[in-house]
N, C-alpha and C positions, 0 to 999 in steps of 0.2 A: 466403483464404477463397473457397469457389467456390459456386453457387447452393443445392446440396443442404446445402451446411454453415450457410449463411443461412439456409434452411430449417428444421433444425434445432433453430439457435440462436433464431429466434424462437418456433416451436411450442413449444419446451421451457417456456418463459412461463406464468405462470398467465393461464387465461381465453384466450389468442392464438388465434384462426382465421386462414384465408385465406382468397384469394377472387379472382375475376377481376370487379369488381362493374363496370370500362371497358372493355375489350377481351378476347379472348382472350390478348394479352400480358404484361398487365400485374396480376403479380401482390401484391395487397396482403395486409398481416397486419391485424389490428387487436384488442385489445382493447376488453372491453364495448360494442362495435360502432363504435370511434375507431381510424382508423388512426392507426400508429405508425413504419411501414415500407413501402416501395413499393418494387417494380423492374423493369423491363422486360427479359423475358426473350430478347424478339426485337433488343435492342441489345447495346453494349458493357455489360459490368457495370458497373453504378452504383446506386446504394442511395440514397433520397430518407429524409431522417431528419429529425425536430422538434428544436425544441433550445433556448433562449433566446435572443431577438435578440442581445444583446452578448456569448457564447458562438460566436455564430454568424459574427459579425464576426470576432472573435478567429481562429476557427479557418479562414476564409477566407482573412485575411491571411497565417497560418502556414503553411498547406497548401496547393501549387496543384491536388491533388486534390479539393479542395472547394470547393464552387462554389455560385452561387446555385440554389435549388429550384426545377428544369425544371417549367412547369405549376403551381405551388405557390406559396404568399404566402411572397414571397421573403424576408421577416425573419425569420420563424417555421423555415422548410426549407431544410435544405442538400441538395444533390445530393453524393451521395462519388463520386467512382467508385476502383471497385477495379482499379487498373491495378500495384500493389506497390510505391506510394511509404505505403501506408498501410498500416499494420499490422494483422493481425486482432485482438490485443489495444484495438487502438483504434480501430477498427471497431463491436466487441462492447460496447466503455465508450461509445460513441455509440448502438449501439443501445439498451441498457442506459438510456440518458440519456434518449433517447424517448420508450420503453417509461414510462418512471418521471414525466415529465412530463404524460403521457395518462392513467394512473395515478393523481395527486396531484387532478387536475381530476374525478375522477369522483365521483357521490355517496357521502358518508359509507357509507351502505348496500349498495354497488355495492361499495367497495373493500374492505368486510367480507367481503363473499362471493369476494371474489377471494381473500383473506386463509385462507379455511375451505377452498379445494377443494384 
């Protein structure tokens, strides 16, 4: 997966914006105005993603592409970076996981209208 396909895959989302809301580099997605997704376009590729603390554990110890969340509360965020030990399939089920976690936390009303567009 390369920046434009991340691109993509997250605007394809119901609700998902970007935005540069820190730097000129770093660009975030977010639903209902919660990010979900972050990446810095001026570094190596890496994708900061939410996830569940012991999810996140788990997938640290199995991957040495993922890493604790640069900048981020490090139980809640992993750092992936995409260097091709990581598959875009699993990649996109981690985004997917994100997305779906920022998602669950919004109001009943919120994810109704997410539901309808």
């Amino acid at each position: 997966m390369n920046i434009e396909e991340l691109r993509e895959y997250c605007l394809a989302k119901k609700g998902v914006t970007e935005s540069f809301p820190f730097d000129e580099t770093t660009l975030v997605f977010k639903v209902a105005g919660k990010m979900f997704c972050l990446t810095d376009l001026a570094d190596d590729f890496a994708v900061a993603l939410k996830n569940d603390p012991e999810k996140n554990m788990e997938l640290r110890e199995q991957f040495p592409a993922v890493k604790p969340g640069y900048h981020m509360n490090k139980q809640h965020w992993n750092t992936v970076e995409v260097d091709g030990t990581i598959y875009d399939k699993m990649l996109k089920q981690l985004i997917d996981e994100s997305y779906r976690i920022i998602v669950d936390k919004l109001l009943k009303k919120v994810r109704e209208e997410l539901q309808n567009k």
